[in-house]
MARDREN-839665 format. One record per residue: residue in three letters; z, x, y of N, C-alpha, C, CB in turn. Coordinates in steps of 0.05 Angstrom, whole numbers, plus 5000, padded with zeros to 4 digits. Glycine has a CB too. Example, Ala and Ser with C-alpha at 12.3 -4.5 7.8 and 13.67 -1.06 7.14 Angstrom:
BEGIN
ALA515652644886515652464910515652644934518152264911SER514252574955514352734979515752585001511452824988
***
This chain:
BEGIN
UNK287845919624285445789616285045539633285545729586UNK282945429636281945289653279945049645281045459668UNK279944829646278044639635277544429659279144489607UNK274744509665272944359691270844199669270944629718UNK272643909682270543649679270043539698271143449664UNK267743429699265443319724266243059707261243469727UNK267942879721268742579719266642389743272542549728UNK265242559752263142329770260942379759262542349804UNK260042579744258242659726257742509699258842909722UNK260342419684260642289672260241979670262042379669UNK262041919694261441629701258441579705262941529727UNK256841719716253341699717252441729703251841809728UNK252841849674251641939653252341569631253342309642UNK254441509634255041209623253441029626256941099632UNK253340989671252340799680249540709675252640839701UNK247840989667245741069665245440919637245341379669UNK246841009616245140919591245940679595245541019561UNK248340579600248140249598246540079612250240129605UNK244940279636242740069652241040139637241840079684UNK240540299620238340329607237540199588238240509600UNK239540139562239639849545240139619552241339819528UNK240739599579240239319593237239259599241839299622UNK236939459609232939419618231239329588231039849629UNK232539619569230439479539230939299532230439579512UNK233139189534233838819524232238749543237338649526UNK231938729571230838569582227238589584232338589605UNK226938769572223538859574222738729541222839299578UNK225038819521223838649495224238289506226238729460UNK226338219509225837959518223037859531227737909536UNK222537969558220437969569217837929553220438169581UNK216938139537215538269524214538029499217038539517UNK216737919482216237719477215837439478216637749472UNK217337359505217437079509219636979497215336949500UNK221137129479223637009474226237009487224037069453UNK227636869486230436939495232737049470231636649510UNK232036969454233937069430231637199408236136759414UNK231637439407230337609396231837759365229737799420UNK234237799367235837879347238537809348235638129346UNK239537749319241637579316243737799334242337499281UNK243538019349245438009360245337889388246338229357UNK242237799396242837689432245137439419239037489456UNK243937229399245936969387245836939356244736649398UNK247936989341247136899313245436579309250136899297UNK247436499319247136229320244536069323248536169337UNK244536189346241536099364239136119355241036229388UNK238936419337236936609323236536379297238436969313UNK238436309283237936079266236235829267239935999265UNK237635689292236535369301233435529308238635169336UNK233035709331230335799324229035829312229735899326UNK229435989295227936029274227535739250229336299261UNK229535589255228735309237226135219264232135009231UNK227135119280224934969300223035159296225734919335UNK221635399297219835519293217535429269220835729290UNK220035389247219035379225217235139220221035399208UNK218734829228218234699236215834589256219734719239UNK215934709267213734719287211534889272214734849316UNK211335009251208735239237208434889226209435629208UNK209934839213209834619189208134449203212834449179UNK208334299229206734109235204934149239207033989247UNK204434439253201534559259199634489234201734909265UNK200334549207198434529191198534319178198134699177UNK199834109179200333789177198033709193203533649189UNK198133729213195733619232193133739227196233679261UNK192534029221190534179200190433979181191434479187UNK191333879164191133759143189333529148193533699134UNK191433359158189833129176187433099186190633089195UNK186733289193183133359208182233369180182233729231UNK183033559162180933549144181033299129181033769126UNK182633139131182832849105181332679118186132689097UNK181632679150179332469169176532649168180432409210UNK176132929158173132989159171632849136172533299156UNK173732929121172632849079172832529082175932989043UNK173632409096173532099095170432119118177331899109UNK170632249134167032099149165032269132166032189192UNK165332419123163132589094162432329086164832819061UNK164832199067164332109048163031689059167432189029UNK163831629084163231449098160131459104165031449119UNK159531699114156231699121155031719091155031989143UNK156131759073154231799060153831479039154832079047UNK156331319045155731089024154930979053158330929000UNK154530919078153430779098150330929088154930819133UNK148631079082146531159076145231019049146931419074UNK148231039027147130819006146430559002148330798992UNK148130469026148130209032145130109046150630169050UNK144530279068141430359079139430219048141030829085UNK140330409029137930449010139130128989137930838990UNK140130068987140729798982139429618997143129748985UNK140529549022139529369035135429409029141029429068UNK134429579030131129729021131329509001130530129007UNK132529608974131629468949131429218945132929508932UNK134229028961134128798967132328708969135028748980UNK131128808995128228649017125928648992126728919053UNK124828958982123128918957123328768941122829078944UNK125128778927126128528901125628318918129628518887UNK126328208944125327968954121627968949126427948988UNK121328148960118628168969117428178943117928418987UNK117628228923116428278900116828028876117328548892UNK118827778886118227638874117927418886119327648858UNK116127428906113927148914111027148905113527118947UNK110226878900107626958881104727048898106926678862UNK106427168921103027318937103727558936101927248973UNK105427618920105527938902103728008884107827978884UNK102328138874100428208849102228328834097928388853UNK100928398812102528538788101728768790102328448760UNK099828948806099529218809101829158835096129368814UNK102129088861104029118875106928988863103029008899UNK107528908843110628918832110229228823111628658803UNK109129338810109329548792109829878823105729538766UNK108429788843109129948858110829868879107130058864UNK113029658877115229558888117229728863115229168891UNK116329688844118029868818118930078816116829918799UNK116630228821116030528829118330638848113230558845UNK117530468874119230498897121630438896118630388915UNK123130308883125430198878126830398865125329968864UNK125330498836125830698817127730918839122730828802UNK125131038848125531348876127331218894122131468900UNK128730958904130430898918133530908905129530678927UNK133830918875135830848872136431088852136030568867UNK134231408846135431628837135631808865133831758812UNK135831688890136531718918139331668923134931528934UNK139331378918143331368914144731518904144631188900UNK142631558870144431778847144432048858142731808813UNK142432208873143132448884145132368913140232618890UNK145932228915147332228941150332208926146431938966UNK150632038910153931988903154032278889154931668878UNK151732418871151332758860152832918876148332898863UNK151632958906151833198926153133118941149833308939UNK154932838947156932868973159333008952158132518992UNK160133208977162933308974162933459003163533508945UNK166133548991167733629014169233919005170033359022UNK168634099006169334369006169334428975172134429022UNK167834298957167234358938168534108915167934648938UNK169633968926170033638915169633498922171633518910UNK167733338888165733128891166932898909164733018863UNK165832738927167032518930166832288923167232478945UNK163732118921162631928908163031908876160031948916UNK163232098853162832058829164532358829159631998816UNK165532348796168032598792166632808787170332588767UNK163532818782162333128785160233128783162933328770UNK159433288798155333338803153233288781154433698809UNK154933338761153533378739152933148718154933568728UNK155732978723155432658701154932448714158132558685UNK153732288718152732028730153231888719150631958735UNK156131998687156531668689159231698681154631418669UNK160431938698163131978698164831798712163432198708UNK167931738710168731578725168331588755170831578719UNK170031558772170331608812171531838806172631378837UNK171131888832172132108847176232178834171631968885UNK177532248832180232268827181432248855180932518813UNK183932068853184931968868186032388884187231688854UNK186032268923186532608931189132528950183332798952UNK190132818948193832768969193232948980197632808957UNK194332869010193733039034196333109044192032889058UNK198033319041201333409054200333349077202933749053UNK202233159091202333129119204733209135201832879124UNK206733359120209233369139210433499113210733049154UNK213533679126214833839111215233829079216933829121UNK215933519084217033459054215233389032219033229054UNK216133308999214333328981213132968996215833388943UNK214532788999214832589008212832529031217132579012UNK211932639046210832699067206732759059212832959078UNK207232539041203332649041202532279044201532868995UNK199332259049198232119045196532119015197132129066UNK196431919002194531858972191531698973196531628949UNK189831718957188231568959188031488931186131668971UNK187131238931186331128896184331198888186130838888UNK182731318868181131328856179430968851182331488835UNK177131108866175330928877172830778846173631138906UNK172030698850169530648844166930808839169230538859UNK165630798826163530988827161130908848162431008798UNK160131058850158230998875155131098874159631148901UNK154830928852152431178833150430808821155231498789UNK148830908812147330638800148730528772144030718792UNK150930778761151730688732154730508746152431018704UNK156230558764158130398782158030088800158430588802UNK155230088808154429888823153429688796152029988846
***
């Protein structure tokens, strides 16, 4: 009896698959941009990555955050710089309306005007908000609800990591 083995046949049949799972490691690497892809390229490494990854998602939406807490702060800035607009108005009238080359039909339509200037404020502190919270007054609906509720913005991983605001003032004619 007789037993023929091809030992150079063999050795190429080895060489072969091991260049072959060398290439797919090197094409998944490739392929993703990573260098450590599975805890077996590094346990280790696969770890600290995946924390710095994590990390790095975390700030991404820390800074998301941020954009929106500086949007809801200029919302809420243009809109009392607008009240203030309609203030400074009432002022000048109330000046204007009590010198005695005013008439008493023109006080009564300095009145008028004043009236429509200042349920102008009241729909403004009403309708500012910011993705569906009031900012000027605590809700659309009461004008003579307290402020706004104080708001926290997560800025970073931890619980520790936010910005607060105090609950403000009302910003409405029943506040002023």
């Amino acid at each position: 009896m007789r037993i023929n083995t091809n030992v150079a046949s063999l050795n190429s049949q080895e060489s072969a698959f091991n260049t072959q799972n060398n290439l797919r490691n090197s094409l998944e690497k490739l392929s993703s941009g990573l260098r450590i892809n599975k805890a077996s390229d590094d346990a280790s490494g696969l770890a600290i990555a995946d924390k710095l990854r994590t990390q790095a998602n975390s700030i991404g939406q820390s800074i998301s955050n941020g954009n929106s807490a500086v949007a809801l702060t200029q919302i809420a800035d243009k809109a009392m710089a607008e009240q203030s607009n309609i203030l400074d108005i009432v002022k000048t009238k109330l000046i204007q309306a009590s010198t005695d080359t005013t008439s008493n039909e023109g006080r009564d339509a300095i009145g008028k005007d004043i009236a429509k200037l200042l349920d102008q404020l009241n729909n403004i502190a009403m309708q500012t908000n910011y993705n569906g919270t009031t900012l000027l007054q605590q809700s659309a609906g009461d004008s003579a609800a307290a402020a706004a509720t104080a708001l926290t913005f997560q800025m970073g991983e931890t619980t520790n990591d936010t910005i607060a605001t105090t609950a403000g003032t009302r910003s409405n004619t029943t506040g002023l």
